[in-house]
C-alpha positions as CSV (number, residue, x, y, z in Angstrom):
1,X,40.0,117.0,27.9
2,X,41.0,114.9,30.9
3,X,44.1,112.8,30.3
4,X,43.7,109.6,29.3
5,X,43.1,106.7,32.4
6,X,43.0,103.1,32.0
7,X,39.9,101.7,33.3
8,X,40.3,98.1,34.8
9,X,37.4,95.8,35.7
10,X,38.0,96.5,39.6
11,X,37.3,100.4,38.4
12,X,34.2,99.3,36.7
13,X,32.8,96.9,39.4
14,X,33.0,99.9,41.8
15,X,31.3,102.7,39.5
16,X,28.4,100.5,39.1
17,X,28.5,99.6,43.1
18,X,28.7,103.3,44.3
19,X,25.9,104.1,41.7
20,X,23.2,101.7,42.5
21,X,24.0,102.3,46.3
22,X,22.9,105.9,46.0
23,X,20.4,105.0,43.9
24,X,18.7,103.1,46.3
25,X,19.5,105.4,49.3
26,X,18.1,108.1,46.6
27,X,15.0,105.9,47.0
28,X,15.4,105.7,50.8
29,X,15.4,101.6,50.5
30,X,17.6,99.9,52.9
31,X,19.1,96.4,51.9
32,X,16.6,94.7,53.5
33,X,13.9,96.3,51.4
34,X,15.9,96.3,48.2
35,X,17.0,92.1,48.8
36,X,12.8,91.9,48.9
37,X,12.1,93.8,45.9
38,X,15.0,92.6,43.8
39,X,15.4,89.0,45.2
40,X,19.3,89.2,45.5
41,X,20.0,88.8,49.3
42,X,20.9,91.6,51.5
43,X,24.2,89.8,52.6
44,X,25.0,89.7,48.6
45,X,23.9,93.2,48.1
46,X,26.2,94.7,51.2
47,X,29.3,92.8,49.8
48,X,28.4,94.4,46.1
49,X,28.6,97.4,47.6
50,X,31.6,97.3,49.7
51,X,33.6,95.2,47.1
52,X,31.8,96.0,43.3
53,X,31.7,91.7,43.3
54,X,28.2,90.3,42.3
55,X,27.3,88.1,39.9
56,X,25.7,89.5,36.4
57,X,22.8,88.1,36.9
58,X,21.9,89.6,40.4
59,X,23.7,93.0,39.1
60,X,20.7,93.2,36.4
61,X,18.4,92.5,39.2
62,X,19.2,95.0,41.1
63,X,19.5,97.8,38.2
64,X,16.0,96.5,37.0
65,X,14.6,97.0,41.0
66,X,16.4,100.7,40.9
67,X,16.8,102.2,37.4
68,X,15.4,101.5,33.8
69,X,17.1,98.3,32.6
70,X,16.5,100.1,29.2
71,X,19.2,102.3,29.8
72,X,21.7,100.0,30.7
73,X,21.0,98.0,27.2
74,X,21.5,100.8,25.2
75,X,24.9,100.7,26.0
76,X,25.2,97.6,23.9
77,X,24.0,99.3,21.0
78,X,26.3,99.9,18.0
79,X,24.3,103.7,17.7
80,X,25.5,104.4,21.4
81,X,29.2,104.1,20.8
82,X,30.7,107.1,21.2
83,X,34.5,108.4,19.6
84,X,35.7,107.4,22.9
85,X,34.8,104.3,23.1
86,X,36.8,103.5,20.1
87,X,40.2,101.8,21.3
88,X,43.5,103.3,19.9
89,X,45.0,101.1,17.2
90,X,48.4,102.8,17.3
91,X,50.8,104.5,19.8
92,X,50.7,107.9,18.2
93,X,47.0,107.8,18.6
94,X,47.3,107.7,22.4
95,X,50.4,110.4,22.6
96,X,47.6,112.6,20.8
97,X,44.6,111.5,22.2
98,X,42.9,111.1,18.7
99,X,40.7,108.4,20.1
């Protein structure tokens, strides 16, 4: 098992950046394209994928214009949490990586 690395939001914001960038190059859509499609502007889109900042709202408009918004609700839930997902509730849980 990997060890154990705190996530923080800045490492989040960039994941979901860096995948729905190659999602749409993956779909050979250039911002311009995408902006149309998804109606979050181009200039928004090129800072979300160079910084990971966008609002929520425009995020699930651009997952909905390049990937089944389906998927990303099933995170939410409760039958889609994994053992990982549960957060260590003491120190000797993290020394032994029982979470």
């Amino acid at each position: 098992m990997p060890p154990f690395k705190f996530l923080d939001d800045k490492d989040v914001q960039l994941a979901f950046a860096v995948h729905l960038r190659k999602l749409r190059q993956q779909q050979n859509l250039s911002r311009d394209a995408l902006a149309l499609r998804s109606c979050v502007p181009a200039p928004t889109i090129k800072k979300f994928e160079l910084t990971g900042q966008i609002s929520f709202r425009q995020l699930l408009l651009l997952w909905q214009s390049l990937d089944e918004l389906a998927r990303l609700y099933e995170l939410t839930q409760t039958s889609s949490l994994t053992k990982h997902s549960k957060m260590p509730t003491s120190i000797e849980e993290v020394l032994k990586d029982e979470f």
